[in-house]
C-alpha positions in Angstrom: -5.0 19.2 -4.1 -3.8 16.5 -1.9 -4.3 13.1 -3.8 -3.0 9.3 -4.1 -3.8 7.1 -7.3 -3.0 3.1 -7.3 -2.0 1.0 -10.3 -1.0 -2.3 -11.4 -3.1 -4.6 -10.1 -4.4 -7.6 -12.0 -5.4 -11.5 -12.2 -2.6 -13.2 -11.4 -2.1 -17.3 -10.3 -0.9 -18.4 -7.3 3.0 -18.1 -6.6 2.8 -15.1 -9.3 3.7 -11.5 -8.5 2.7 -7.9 -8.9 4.0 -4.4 -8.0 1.3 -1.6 -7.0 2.4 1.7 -7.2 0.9 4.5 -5.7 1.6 7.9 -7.0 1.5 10.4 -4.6 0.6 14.6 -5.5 0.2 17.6 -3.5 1.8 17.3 -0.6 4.8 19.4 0.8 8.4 17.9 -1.2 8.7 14.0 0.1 6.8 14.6 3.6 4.3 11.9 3.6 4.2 8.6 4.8 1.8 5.9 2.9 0.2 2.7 3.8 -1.3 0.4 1.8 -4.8 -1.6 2.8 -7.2 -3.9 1.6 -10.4 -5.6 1.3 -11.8 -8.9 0.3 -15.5 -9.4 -0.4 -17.6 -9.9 3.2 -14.3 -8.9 5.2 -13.2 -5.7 7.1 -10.6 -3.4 5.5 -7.0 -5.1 6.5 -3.9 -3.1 6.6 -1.1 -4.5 5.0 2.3 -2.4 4.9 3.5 1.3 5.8 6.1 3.2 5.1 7.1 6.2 7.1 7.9 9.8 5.4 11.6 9.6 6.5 11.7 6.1 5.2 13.4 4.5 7.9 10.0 3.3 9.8 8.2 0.2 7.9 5.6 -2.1 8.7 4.0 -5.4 7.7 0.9 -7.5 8.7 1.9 -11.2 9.8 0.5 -12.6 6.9 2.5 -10.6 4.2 6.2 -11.1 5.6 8.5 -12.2 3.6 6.4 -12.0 0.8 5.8 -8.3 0.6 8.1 -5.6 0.2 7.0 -1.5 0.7 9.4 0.8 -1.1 9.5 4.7 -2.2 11.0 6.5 -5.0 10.9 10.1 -3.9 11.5 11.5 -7.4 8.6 9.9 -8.9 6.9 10.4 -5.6 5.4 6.7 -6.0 5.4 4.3 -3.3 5.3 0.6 -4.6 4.2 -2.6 -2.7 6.1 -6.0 -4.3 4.0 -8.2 -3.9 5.2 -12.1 -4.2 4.5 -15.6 -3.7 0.9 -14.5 -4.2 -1.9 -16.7 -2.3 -5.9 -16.9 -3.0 -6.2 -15.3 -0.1 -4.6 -12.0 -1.2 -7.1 -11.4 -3.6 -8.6 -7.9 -2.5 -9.1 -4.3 -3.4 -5.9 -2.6 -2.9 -6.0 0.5 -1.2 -3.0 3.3 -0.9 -3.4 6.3 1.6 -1.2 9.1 2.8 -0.6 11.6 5.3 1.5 14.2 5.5 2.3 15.2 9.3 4.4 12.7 11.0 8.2 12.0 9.5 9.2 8.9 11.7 6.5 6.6 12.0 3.6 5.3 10.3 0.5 3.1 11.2 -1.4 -0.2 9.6 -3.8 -0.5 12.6 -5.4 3.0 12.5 -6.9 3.7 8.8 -8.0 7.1 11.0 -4.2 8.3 10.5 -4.4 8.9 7.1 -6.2 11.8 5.2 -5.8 10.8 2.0 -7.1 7.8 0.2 -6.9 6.0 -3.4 -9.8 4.6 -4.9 -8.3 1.1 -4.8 -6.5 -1.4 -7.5 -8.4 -4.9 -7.6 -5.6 -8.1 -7.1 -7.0 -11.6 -7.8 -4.9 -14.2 -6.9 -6.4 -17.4 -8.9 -6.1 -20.4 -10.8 
């Protein structure tokens, strides 16, 4: 059974950091690509960073560059978001999904391209 579980967020004060991991089973050797998403209270579901299967294809929403850094480690099949320089207005659920079909690409503008979703890690970013 296909299946992604998140971990590691937390309260944490502005400038702080965090790493989410998302631990990946099930699927076929390293052949998925992840993204990570999230929500704040009252907003629509935001996606924040990809990675691509083949690991050469990464993205990041405007508001996370330079502060944000998506990486994989295919023996622990975990993909991990660094997350620093945290601002109030990071604070959501953190949500990691995955697909398995496509090697060289991923998306953070289509939630509809991945199959497999985490139940979300909760980041608070406050004083």
């Amino acid at each position: 059974q296909r299946q992604v579980v998140e971990s590691g967020g937390g309260l944490v004060q502005p400038g702080g950091s965090l790493r989410l991991s998302c631990e990946v089973s099930g699927f076929i050797s390293d052949y998925y690509g992840v993204g990570w998403f999230r929500q704040a209270p009252g907003k629509e579901r935001e996606g924040v960073s990809c990675i691509s299967s083949s690991e050469d294809y990464s993205v990041y929403t405007d508001s996370v560059k330079a502060r944000f850094t998506i990486s994989r480690d295919a023996a622990k099949n975990t993909v991990y978001l660094q997350m620093n320089n945290l601002k109030p207005e990071d604070t959501a659920v953190y949500y990691c999904a995955a697909e398995g079909t496509v090697r060289h690409m991923c998306s953070i503008t289509w939630p509809g391209w991945y199959d497999v979703w985490g139940r979300g890690t909760q980041v608070t970013v406050s004083s």
